[in-house]
C-alpha positions in Angstrom: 19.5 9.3 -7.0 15.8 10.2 -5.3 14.7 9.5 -8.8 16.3 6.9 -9.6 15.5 4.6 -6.2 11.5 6.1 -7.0 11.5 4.3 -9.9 12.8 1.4 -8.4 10.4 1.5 -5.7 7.6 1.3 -8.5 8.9 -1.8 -9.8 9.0 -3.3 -6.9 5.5 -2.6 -5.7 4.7 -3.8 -9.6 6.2 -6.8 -8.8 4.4 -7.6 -5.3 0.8 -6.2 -5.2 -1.6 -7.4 -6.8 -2.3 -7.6 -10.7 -5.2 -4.2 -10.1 -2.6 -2.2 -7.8 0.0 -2.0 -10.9 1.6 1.6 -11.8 -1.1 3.3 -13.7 0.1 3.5 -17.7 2.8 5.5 -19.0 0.5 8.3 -20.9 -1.4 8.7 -17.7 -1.6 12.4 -16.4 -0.2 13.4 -12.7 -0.2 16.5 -11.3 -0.7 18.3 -7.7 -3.4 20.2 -6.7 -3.7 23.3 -5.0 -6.3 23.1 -1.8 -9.1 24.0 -1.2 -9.5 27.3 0.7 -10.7 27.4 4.5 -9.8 25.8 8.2 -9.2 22.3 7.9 -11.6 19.9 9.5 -9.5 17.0 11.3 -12.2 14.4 11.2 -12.7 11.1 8.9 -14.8 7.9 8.9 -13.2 5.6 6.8 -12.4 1.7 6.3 -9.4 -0.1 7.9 -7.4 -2.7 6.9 -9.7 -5.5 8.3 -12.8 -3.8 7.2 -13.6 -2.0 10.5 -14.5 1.8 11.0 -11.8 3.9 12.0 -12.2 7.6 13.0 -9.5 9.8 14.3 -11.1 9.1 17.8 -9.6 5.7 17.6 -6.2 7.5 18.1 -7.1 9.6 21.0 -4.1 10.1 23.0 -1.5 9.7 20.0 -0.1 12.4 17.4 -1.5 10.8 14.0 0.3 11.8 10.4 -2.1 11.8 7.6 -1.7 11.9 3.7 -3.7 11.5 0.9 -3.1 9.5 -2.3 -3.2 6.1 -4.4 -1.9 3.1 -5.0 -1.2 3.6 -8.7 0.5 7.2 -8.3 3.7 7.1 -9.7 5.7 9.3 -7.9 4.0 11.5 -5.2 2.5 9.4 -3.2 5.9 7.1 -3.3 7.9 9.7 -2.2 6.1 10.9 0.7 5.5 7.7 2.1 9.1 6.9 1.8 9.3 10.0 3.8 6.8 8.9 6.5 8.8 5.5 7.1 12.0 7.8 7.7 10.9 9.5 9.9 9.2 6.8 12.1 12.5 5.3 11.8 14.3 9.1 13.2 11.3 9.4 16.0 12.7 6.1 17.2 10.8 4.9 20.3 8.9 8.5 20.5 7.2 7.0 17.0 5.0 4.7 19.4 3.0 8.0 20.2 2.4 8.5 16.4 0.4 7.4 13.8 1.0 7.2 10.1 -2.0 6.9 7.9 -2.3 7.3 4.1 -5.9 7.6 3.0 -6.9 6.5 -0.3 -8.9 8.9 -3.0 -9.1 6.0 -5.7 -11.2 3.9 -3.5 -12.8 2.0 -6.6 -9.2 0.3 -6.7 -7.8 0.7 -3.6 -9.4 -2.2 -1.7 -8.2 -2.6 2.1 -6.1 -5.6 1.1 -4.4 -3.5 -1.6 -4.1 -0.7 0.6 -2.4 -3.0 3.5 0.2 -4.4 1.2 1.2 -1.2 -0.2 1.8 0.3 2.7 3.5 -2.5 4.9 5.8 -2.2 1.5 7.1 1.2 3.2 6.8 0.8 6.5 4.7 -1.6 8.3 3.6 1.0 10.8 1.9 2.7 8.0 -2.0 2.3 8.2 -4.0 2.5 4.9 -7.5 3.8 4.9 -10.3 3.5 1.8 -14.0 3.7 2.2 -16.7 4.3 0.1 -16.7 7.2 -2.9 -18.8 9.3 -0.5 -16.7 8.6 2.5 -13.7 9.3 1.2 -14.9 12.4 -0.4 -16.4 13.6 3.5 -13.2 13.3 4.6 -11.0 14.6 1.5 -13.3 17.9 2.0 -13.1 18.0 5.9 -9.3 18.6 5.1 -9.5 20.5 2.3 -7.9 18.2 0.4 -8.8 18.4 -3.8 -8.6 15.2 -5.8 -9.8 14.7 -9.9 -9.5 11.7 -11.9 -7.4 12.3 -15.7 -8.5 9.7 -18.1 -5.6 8.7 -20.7 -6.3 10.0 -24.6 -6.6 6.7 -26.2 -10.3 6.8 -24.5 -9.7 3.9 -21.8 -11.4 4.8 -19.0 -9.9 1.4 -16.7 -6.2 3.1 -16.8 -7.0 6.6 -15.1 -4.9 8.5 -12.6 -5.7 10.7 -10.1 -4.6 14.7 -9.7 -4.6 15.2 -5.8 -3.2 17.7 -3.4 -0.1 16.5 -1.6 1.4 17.4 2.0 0.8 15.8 5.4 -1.2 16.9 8.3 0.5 16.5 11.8 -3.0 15.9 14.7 -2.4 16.2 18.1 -3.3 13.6 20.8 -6.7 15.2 21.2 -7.4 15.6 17.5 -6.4 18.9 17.0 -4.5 19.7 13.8 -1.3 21.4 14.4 0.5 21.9 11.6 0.2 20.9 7.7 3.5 20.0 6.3 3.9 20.8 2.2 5.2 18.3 0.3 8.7 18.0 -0.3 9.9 19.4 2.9 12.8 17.1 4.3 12.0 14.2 6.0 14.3 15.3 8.9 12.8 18.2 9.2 9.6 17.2 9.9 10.7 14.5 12.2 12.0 16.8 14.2 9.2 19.3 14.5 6.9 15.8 15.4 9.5 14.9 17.8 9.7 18.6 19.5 5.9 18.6 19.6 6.0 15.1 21.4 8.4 16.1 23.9 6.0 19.4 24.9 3.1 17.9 24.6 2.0 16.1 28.3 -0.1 12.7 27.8 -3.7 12.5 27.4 -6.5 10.4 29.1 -7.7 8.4 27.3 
């Protein structure tokens, strides 16, 4: 069934993004990546939506819940984001004191328009970060976070995908990264860890 409703999310996100955010071809590679090694950084620079800087200061105060990924994965990044709407919708009014952000490592295609409508596609709620090669790079490494581009066999370098580590990061209101989640732990699950950390946490100054 999970694979079955994937595929039809693909379609659908074919059907409504633009023409350079379509599935990435058939003979296209995918696979996960291990991470790096080390304490994770909880810090990024990147471009929003409307163009503007965001860093994870901008969400002092809030829990934020970060992934990384593309536009053009095919399954992956579908299925976690599918995971971060559900669980907005199981934190209920509690999800007002979190953010969801998936940041981009295919920022040669992922434009902030692309990004915007990818993500509204899930959840609306859902904010999509690019930025330059470099940027994106700063802040892939910052949370150890590994990424490569696969280039198909038949030598077309315009239809690549992109092998990335997969998982989310739960950050505190003050920054702090509490806990990384791996990928494919329930939805539920992790809601409810998020909603227990909410409910201990007291607010924070802004």
């Amino acid at each position: 069934m999970l694979h079955r409703c994937l595929c039809f999310l693909v379609l659908a996100l074919s059907l409504t993004l633009p023409a350079q955010a379509a599935p990435p071809s058939a003979g296209a590679a995918h696979r996960l990546l291990e991470e790096s090694s080390g304490p994770v950084n909880p810090r990024y620079l990147l471009i929003g939506p409307q163009g503007q800087a965001v860093t994870q200061e901008d969400f002092r105060g809030r829990f934020q819940l970060i992934s990384f990924g593309y536009t053009y994965c095919p399954d992956v990044c579908p299925t976690t984001l599918v995971d971060m709407a559900a669980i907005l919708k199981q934190l209920g009014d509690a999800a007002t004191q979190l953010q969801a952000i998936f940041i981009s490592v295919d920022p040669e295609r992922d434009t902030p328009a692309v990004l915007k409508t990818y993500t509204e596609f899930f959840d609306p709620r859902i904010l999509g970060l690019t930025g330059t090669p470099e940027l994106v790079s700063r802040a892939a490494q910052n949370y150890k976070v590994r990424y490569a581009r696969v280039y198909p066999a038949d030598g077309d370098r315009s239809h690549y995908s992109v092998d990335h580590s997969a998982g989310m990061f739960l950050l505190g209101p003050q920054g702090e990264l509490l806990r990384k989640f791996p990928y494919g732990k329930p939805a539920h699950e992790i809601a409810d860890d998020i909603a227990e950390f909410i409910a201990q946490t007291p607010p924070v100054r802004r």
